[in-house]
C-alpha positions as CSV (number, residue, x, y, z in Angstrom):
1,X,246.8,-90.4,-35.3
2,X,248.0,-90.6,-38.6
3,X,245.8,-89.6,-41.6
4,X,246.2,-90.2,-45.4
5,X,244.3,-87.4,-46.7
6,X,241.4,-84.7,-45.7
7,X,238.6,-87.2,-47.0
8,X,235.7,-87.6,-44.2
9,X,237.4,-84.8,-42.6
10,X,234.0,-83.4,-41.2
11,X,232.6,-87.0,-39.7
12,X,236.3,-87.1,-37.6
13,X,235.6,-83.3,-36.2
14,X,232.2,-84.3,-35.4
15,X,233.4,-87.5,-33.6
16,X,235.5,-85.3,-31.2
17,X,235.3,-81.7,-29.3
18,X,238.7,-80.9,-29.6
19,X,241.1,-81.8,-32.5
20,X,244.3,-80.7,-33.2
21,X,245.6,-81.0,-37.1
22,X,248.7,-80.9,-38.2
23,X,248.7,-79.3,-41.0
24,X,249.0,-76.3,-43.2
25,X,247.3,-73.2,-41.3
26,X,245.8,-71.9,-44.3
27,X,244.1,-75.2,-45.4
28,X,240.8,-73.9,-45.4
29,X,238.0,-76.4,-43.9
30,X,234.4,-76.9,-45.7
31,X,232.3,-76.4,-42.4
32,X,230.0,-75.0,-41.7
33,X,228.3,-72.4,-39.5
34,X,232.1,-71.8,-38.1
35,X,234.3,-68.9,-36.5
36,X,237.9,-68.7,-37.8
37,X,240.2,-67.2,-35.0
38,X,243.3,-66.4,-36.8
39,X,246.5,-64.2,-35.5
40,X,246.6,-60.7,-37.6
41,X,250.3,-62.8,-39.1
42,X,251.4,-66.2,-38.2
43,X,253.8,-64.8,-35.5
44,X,251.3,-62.8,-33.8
45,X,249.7,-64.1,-30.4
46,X,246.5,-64.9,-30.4
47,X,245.2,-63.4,-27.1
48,X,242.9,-64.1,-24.6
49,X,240.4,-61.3,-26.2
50,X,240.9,-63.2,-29.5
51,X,238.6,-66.2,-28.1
52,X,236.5,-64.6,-25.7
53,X,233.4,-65.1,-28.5
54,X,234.1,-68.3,-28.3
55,X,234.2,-69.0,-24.9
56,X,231.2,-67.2,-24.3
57,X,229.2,-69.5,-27.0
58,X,230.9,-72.7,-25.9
59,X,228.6,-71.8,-22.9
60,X,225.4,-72.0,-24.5
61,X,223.1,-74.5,-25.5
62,X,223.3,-75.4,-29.3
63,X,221.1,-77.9,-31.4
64,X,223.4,-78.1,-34.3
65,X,226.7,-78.4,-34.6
66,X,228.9,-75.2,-34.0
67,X,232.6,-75.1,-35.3
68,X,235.7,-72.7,-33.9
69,X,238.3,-73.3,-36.1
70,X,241.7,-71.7,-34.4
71,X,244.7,-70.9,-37.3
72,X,248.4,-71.1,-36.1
73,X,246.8,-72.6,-32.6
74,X,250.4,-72.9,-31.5
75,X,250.6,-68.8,-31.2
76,X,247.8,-68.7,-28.2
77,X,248.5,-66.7,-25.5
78,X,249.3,-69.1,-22.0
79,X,245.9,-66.7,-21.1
80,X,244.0,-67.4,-24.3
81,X,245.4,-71.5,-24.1
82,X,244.2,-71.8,-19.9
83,X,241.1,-70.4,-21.4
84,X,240.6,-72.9,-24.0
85,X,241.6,-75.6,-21.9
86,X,238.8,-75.0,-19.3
87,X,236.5,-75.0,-22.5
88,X,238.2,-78.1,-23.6
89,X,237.5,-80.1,-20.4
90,X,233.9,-79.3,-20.4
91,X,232.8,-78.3,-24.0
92,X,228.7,-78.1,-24.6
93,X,227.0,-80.4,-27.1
94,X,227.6,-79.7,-30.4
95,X,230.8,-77.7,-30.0
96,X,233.5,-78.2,-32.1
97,X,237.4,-76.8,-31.3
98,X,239.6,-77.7,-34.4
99,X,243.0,-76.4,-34.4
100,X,245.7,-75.7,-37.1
101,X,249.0,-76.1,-36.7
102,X,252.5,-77.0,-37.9
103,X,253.9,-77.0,-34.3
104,X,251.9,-78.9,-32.5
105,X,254.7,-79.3,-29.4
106,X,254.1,-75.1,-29.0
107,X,251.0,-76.2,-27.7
108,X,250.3,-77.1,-23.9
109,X,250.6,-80.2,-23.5
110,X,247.9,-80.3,-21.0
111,X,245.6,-78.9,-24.4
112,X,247.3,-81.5,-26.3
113,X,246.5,-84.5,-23.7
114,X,242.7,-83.1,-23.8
115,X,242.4,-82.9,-27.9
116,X,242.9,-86.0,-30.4
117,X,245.7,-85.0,-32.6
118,X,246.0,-85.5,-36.1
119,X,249.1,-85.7,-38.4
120,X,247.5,-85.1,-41.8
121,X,249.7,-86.8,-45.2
122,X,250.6,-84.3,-47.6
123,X,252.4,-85.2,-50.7
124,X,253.9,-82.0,-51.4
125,X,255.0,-81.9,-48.1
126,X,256.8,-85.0,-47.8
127,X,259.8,-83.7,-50.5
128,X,260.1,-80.2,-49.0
129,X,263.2,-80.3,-46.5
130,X,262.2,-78.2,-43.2
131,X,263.4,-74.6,-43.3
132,X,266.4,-74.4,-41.2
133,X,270.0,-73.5,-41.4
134,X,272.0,-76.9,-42.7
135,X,273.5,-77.1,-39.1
136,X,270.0,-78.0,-37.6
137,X,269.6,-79.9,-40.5
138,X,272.4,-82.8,-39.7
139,X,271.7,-82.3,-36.1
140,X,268.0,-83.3,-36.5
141,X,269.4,-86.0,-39.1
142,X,271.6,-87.3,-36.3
143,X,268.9,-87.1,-33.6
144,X,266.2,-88.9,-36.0
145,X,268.4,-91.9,-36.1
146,X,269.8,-91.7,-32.4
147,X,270.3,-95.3,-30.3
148,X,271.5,-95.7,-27.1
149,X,275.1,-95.8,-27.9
150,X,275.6,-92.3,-29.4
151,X,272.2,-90.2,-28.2
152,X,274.4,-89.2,-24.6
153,X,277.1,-87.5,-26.7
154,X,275.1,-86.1,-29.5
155,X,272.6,-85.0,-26.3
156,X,275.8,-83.2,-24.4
157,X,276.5,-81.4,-28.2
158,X,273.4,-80.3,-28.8
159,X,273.4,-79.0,-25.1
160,X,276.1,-76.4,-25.3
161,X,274.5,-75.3,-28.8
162,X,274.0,-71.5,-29.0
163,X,271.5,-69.8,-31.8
164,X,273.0,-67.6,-34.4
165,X,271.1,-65.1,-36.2
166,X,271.0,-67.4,-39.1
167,X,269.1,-70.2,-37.1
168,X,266.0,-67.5,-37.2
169,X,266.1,-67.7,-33.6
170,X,267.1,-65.4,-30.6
171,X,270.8,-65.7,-29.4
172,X,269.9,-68.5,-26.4
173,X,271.1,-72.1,-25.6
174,X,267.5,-73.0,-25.4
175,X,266.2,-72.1,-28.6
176,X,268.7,-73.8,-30.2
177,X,268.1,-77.1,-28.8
178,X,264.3,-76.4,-29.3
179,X,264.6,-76.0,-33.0
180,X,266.9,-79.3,-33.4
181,X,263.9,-81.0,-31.9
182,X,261.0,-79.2,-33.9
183,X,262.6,-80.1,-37.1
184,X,263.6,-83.6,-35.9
185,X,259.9,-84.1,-35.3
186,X,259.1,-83.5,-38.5
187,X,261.4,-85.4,-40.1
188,X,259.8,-88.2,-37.6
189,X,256.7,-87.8,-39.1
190,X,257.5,-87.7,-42.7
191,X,259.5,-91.0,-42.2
192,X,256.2,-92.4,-40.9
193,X,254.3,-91.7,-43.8
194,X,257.4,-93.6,-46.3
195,X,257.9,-96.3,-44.5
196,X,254.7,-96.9,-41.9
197,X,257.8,-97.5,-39.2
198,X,255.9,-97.5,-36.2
199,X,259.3,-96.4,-34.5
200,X,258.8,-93.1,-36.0
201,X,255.6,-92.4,-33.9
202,X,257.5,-93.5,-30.5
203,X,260.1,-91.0,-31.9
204,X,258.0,-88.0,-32.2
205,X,255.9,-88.6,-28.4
206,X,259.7,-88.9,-27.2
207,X,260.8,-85.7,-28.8
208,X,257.4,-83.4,-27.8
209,X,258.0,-84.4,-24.6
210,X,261.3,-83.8,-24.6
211,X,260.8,-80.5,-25.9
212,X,257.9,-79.1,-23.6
213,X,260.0,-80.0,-21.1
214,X,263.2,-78.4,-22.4
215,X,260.8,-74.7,-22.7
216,X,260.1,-75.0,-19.3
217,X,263.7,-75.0,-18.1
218,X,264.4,-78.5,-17.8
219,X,267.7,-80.1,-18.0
220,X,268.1,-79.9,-21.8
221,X,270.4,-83.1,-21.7
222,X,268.7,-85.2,-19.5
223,X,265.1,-84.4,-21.2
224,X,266.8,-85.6,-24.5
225,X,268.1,-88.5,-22.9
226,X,265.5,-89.9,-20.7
227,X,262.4,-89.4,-23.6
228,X,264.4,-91.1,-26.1
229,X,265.7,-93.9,-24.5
């Protein structure tokens, strides 16, 4: 879901057990009692001994309403995410998982499938061009505006891509492709927010599942292919 601003923020957290925003990590939320879990920097894991408080309260019985508000969710552990999921099929009453994230297709899609997500309009955001090498850049341009009669090539490209260095990424194929999509997603959204398109939306559930798929070593040309289509 799509949101215009943070207003009534607290009533849509209290309406779920497990929300996912996409927004700013640092955005600091007015509730309250809660437990901020946050990665010692925002490319540290967070690991499984990171959460283990609140795992162990999610198991208790609570007569108000208890908030776990997890910063950069998308650098959990696979330990520390299986252990959140299991909390997020089952939470107690009162228990509240928010996460905070600018990548939301890092996170399991199984965690994703189980939370209600939350893209979350920011002006200042809208104008600021993603932070990637000008390559990506018209790559993810292309991809954003993709139809049947030129996503097969512009797939088969993008699928002998390598990293450089300059990408900010390790030197692999993968990562390449992976980052072409993250910034393409973003781009999907923002277009949302201009122009309400509702093509947009289809765009970006195409592309995350195209890209969870991708990271766990599926064909990187057919993945593109088949979830855009």
């Amino acid at each position: 879901m799509f949101l215009e601003s943070l207003t009534n923020l607290k009533n849509i957290i209290d309406t779920f057990s497990t929300t996912i925003f996409v927004i700013d990590p640092e955005t600091e939320l007015t509730l309250s009692p809660a437990i901020k879990i946050v990665p010692e920097t925002p490319s540290s894991l967070i690991s499984i001994d990171d959460v283990r408080e609140m795992i162990a309260l999610t198991g208790t019985k609570q007569t108000k309403e208890l908030y776990f508000i997890i910063k950069y969710a998308e650098q959990l552990s696979d330990s520390a995410s299986n252990a959140i999921l299991k909390t997020a099929e089952e939470p107690g009453n009162h228990i509240h998982i928010i996460m905070l994230t600018t990548h939301p297709s890092r996170l399991l899609p199984t965690i994703r499938s189980r939370s209600m997500l939350f893209y979350i309009k920011k002006t200042n955001t809208l104008s600021t061009p993603p932070a990637v090498s000008p390559e990506i850049m018209d790559y993810a341009k292309k991809l954003l505006v993709a139809d049947k009669s030129t996503l097969l090539t512009l797939a088969e490209e993008l699928s002998k891509k390598k990293a450089k260095k300059t990408d900010g990424e390790t030197d692999s194929d993968k990562s390449y492709i992976l980052k072409v999509i993250e910034t393409t997603i973003e781009l999907a959204y923002k277009s949302y927010f201009k122009t309400k398109n509702q093509q947009f939306l289809k765009k970006v559930n195409g592309l995350s599942t195209a890209y969870d798929n991708i990271a766990r070593n599926g064909n990187k040309k057919l993945q593109l292919v088949a979830n855009l289509i």
